[in-house]
C-alpha positions as semicolon CSV with decimal commas, in nm:
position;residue;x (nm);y (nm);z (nm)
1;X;-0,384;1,008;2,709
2;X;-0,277;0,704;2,759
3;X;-0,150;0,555;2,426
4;X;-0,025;0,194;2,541
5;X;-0,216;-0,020;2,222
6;X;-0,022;0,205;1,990
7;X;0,335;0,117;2,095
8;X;0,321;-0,206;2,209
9;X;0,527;-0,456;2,005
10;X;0,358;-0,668;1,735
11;X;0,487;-0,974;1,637
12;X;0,286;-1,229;1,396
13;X;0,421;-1,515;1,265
14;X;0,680;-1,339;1,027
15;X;0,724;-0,992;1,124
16;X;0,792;-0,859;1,443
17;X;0,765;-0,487;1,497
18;X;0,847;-0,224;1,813
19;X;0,495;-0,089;1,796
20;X;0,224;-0,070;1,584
21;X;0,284;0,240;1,374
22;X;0,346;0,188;1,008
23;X;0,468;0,445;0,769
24;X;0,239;0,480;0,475
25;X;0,324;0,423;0,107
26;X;0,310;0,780;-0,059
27;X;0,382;0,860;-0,397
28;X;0,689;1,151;-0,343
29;X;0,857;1,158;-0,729
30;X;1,203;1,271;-0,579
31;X;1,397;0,987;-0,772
32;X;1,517;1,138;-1,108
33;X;1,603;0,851;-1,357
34;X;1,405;0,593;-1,125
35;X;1,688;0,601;-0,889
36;X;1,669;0,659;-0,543
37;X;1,940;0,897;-0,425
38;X;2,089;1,003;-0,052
39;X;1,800;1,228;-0,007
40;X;1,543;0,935;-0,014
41;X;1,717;0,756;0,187
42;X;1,754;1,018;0,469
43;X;1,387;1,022;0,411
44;X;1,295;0,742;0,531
45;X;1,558;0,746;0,743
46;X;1,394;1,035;0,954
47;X;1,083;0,817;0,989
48;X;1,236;0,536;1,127
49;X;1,468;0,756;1,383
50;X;1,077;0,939;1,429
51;X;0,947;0,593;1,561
52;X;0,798;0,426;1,342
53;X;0,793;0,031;1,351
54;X;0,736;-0,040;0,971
55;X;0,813;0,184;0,698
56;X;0,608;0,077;0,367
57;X;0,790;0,322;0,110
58;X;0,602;0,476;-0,207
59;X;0,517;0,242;-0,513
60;X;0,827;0,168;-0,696
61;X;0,787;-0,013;-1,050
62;X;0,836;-0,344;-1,136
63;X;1,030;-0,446;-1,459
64;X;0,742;-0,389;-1,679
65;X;0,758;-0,052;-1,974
66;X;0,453;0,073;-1,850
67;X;0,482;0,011;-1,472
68;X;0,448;0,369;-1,344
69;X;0,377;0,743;-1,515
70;X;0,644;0,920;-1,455
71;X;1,066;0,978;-1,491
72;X;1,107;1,031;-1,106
73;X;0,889;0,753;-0,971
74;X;1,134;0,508;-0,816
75;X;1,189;0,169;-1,019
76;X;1,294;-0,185;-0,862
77;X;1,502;-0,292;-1,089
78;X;1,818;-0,256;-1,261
79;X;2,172;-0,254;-1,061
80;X;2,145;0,127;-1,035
81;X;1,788;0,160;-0,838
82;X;1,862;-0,131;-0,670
83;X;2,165;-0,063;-0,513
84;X;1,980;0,333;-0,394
85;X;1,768;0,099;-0,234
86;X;1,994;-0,115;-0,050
87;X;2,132;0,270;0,071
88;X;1,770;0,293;0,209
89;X;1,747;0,004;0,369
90;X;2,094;0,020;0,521
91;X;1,990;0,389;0,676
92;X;1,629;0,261;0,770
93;X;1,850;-0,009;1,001
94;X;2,045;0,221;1,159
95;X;1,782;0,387;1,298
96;X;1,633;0,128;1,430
97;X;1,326;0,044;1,177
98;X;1,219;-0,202;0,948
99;X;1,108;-0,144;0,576
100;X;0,933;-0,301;0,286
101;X;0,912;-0,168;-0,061
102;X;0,564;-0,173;-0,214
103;X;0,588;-0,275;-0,584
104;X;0,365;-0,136;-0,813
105;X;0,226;-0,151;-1,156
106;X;0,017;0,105;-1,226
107;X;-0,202;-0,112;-1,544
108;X;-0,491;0,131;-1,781
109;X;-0,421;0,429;-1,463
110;X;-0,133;0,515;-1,721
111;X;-0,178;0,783;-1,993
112;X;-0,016;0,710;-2,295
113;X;0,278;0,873;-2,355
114;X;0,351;0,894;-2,004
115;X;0,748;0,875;-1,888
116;X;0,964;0,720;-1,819
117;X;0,872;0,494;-2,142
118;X;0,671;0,735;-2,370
119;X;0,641;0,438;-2,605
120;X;0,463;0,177;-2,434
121;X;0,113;0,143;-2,455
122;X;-0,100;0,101;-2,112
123;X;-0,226;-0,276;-2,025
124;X;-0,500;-0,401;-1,834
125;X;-0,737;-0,724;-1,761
126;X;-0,974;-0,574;-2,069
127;X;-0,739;-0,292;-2,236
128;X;-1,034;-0,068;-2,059
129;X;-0,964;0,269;-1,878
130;X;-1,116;0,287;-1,514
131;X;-1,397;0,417;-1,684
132;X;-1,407;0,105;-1,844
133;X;-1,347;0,322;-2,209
134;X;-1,207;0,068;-2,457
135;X;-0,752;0,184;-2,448
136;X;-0,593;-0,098;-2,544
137;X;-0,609;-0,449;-2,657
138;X;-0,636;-0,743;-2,319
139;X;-0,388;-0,860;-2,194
140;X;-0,239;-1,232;-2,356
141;X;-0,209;-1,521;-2,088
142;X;0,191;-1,481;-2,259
143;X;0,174;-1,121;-2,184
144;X;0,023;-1,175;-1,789
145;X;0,288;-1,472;-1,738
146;X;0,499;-1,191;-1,807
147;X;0,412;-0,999;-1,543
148;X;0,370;-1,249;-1,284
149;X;0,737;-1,260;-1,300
150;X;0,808;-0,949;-1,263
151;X;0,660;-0,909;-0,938
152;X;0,834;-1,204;-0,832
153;X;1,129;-1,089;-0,937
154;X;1,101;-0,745;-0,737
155;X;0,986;-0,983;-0,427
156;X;1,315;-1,168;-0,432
157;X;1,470;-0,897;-0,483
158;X;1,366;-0,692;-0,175
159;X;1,479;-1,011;-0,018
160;X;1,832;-1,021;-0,117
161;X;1,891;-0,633;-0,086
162;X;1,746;-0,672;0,292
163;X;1,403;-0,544;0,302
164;X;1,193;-0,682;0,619
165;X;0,864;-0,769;0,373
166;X;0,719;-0,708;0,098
167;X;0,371;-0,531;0,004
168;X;0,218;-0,593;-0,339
169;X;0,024;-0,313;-0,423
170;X;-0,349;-0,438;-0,531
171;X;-0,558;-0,119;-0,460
172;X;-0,693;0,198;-0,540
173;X;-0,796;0,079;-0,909
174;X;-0,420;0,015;-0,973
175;X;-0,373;-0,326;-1,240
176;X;-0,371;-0,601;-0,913
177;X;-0,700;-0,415;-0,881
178;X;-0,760;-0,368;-1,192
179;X;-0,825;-0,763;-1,269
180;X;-1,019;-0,807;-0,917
181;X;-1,266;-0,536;-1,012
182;X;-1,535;-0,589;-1,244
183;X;-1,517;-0,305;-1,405
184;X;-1,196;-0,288;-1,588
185;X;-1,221;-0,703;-1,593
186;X;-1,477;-0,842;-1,845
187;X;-1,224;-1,126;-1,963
188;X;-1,413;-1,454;-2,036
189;X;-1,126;-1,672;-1,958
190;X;-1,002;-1,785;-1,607
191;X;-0,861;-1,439;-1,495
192;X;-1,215;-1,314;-1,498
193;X;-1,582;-1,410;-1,459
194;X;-1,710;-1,419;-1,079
195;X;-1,527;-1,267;-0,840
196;X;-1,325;-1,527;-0,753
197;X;-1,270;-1,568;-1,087
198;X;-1,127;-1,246;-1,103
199;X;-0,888;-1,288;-0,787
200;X;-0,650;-1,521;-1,021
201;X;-0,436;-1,295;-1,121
202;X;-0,350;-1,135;-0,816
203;X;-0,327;-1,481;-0,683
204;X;-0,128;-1,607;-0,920
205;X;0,125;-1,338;-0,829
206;X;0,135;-1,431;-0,489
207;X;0,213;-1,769;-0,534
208;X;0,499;-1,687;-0,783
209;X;0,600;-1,398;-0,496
210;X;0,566;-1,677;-0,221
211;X;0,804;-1,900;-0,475
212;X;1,042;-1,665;-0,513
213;X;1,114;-1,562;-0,158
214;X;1,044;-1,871;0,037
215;X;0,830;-1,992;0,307
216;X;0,959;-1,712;0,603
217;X;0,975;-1,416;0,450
218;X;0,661;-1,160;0,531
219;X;0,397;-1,036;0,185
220;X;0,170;-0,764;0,295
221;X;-0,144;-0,731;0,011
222;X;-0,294;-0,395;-0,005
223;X;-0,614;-0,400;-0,166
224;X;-0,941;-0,113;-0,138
225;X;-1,271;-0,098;-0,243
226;X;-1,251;0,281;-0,328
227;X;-1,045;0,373;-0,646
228;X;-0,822;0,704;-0,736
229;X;-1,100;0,777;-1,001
230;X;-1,414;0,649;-0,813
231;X;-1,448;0,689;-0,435
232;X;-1,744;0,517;-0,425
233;X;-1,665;0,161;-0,563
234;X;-1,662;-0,154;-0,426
235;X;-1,522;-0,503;-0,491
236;X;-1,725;-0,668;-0,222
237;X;-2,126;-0,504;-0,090
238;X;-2,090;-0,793;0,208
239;X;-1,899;-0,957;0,413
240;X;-1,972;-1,306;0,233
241;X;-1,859;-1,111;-0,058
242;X;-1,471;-0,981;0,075
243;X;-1,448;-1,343;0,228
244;X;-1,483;-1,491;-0,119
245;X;-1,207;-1,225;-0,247
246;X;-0,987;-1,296;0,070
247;X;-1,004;-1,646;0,095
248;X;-0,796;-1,703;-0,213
249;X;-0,537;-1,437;-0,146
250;X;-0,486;-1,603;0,237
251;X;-0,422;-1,991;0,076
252;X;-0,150;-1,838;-0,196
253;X;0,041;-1,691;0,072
254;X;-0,073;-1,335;0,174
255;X;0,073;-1,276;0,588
256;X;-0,056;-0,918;0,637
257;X;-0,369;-0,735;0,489
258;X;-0,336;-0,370;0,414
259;X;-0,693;-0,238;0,403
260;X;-0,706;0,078;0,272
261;X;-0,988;0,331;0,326
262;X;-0,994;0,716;0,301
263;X;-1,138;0,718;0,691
264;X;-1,015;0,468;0,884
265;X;-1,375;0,514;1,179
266;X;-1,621;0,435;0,918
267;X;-1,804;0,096;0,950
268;X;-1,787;-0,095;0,625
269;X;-2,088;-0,308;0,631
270;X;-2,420;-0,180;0,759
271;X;-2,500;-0,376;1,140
272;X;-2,150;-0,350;1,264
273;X;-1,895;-0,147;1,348
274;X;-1,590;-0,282;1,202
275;X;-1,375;-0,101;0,941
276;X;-1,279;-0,282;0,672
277;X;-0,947;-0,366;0,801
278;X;-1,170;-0,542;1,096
279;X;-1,393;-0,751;0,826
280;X;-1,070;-0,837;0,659
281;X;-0,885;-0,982;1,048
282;X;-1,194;-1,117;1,139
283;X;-1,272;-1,327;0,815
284;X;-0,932;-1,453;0,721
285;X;-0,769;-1,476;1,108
286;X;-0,445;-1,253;0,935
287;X;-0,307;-0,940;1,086
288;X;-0,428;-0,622;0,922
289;X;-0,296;-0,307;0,878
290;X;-0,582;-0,011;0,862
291;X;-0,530;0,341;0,780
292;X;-0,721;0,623;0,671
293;X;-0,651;1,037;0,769
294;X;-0,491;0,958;1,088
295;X;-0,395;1,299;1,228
296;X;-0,543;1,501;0,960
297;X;-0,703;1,812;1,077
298;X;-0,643;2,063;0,741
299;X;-0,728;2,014;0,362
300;X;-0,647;1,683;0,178
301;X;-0,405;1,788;-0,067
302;X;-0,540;1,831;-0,404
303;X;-0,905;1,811;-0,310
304;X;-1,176;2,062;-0,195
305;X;-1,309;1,819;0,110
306;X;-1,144;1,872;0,444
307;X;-1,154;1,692;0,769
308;X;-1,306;1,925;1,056
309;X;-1,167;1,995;1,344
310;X;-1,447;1,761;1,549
311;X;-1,387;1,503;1,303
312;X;-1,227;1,169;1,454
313;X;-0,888;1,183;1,240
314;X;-0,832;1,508;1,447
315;X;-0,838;1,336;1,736
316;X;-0,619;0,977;1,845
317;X;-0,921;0,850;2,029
318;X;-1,127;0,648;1,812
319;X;-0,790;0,479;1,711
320;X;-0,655;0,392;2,017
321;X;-1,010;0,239;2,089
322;X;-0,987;0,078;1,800
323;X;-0,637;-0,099;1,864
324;X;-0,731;-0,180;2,245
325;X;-1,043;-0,385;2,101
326;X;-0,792;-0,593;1,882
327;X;-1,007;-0,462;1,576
328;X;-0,693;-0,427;1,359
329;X;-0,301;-0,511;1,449
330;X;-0,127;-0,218;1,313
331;X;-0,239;0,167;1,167
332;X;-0,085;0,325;0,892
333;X;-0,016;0,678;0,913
334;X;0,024;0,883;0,611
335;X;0,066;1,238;0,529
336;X;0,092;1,336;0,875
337;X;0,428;1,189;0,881
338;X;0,536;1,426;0,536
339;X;0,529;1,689;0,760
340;X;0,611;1,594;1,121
341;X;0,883;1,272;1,089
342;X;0,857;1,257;1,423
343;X;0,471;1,198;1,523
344;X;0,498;0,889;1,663
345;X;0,754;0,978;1,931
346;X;0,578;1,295;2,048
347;X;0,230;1,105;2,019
348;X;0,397;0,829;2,242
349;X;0,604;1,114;2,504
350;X;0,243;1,282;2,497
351;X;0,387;1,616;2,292
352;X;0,100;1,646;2,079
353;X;0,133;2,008;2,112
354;X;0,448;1,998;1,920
355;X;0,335;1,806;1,612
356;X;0,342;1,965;1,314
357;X;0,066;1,941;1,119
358;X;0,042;1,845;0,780
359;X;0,044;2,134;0,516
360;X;-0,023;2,058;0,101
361;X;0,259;2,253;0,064
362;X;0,503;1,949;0,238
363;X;0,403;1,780;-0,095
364;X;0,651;1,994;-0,253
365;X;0,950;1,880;-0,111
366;X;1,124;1,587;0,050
367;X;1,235;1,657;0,389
């Protein structure tokens, strides 16, 4: 097997990498208090010493209440969380990788009542649920200024602490996405109507993000057209469509797409084979990060589907295909690095043999 496209540097304008692996951002919950302690740093540490070339760690919460649901979700903010990260990024150096933090706010996806802040009410575009069930009041222009700054805040923050990039987490029905889909948006004013309409949110956080970290510094966008609570929805049904979403995101200062879908062979538009991390490199000219059940061969954890052993993700193939026909730049691997830290080394020595696979029961623990 000859798996040259996968470890060959990448370097783009911003960001140069050793190959073209990329840890996934995965939700763990190991940092009690929203701090991140020694053991999340050795963590990721393990990752980086495994081979990866970028390390995108789990959302962490931007200085918002009702950011995240949950007391051991990781925060970006305060002196305390900060400085666990600056531990992480020290350890991620030593072993040789680079790392960006993904900041997160998780908008109506919150329950109310969640922790860390019991107290604080969920917000959205439309104060609607991703059911689009009438929560909470919409958000004030006061109240999304607000927030803006927040994010830019955790950008130049991941800046000054020494993080590689950033990633501003816009998928999975999460509140970037929140405002882009139409769903959960049904504001009349200028951060809704059309779709473009609806992309002025997220771009307005870019542009503050861009403002606060300057010209040089890397901002990957994740963004999906599935959702946690709807696998079937889409923000764009054509191409024409995602380059009308794009388009803005590109001019306010987006370097690197992260296209996330659940299966990272399936065609997104019927008449071609491109994935949607393809459409996305081939309409906006940016580098693009793909992903979806890379390695997989046993039961996604939580669900009742599982990926057969004939199935593509249980085989490097299709992805190394992929990569050689410049279809996508980089591939993000998730779960399969919970329980083997080192899969890219022993998929690069050609030790596939010794890779262990990934298990629900990894979940459980951070090793």
């Amino acid at each position: 097997m000859n798996t040259e496209s996968l470890f060959k540097p990448f370097q783009s304008e911003k960001l140069e990498l050793s190959n073209r692996v990329v840890m996934a951002p995965m939700t763990r919950g190991f940092s009690p208090g929203g701090v991140p302690g020694p053991d999340v740093a050795e963590y990721y540490r393990l990752r980086a010493a495994g081979g990866v070339g970028l390390i995108i760690t789990e959302g962490t919460a931007i200085n918002h209440p009702s950011a995240v649901s949950g007391a051991s979700i990781p925060l970006f903010h305060g002196e305390e969380a900060l400085a666990g990260w600056q531990k992480v990024v020290e350890a991620v150096h030593e072993a040789g990788g680079k790392i960006a933090p993904q900041i997160w706010h998780v908008g109506m996806a919150r329950k109310p009542g969640d922790e860390p802040n019991p107290e604080a009410a969920p917000v959205g575009p439309s104060g609607l649920d991703l059911s689009g069930n009438k929560v909470n009041e919409p958000l004030s222009e006061e109240e999304i200024q607000q927030l803006i700054q927040a994010y830019a805040q955790a950008a130049a923050d991941a800046k000054r602490i020494g993080f590689d990039a950033v990633e501003l987490h816009g998928a999975h029905g999460y509140l970037l996405d929140q405002f882009l889909w139409e769903r959960t948006n049904q504001r009349t004013d200028r951060y809704g109507g059309d779709l473009v309409g609806r992309t002025t949110f997220a771009v307005e956080v870019v542009k503050a993000c861009r403002e606060a970290v300057g010209p040089d510094y890397p901002i990957i966008f994740r963004y999906s057209q599935w959702k946690m609570s709807d696998y079937k929805a889409r923000l764009a049904e054509t191409p024409e469509q995602l380059e009308q979403l794009l388009q803005p995101l590109v001019e306010a200062g987006v370097d690197i797409f992260h296209a996330s879908t659940r299966r990272f062979w399936l065609p997104e538009f019927e008449g071609s084979e491109l994935n949607l991390a393809g459409w996305t490199r081939k309409l906006t000219g940016k580098p693009a990060i793909s992903v979806g059940s890379v390695g997989l061969k046993s039961e996604f954890a939580n669900r009742a589907e599982q990926v057969e052993e004939d199935d593509p993700a249980a085989h490097i193939d299709p992805l190394l295909r992929k990569l050689e026909d410049q279809e996508f730049d980089l591939i993000a691997v998730g779960r399969a690095l919970i329980s083997d830290p080192a899969w890219p080394n022993k998929v690069r020595e050609n030790r596939t043999d010794e890779i262990e696979m990934f298990n629900p029961e990894a979940l459980q623990k951070l090793v």
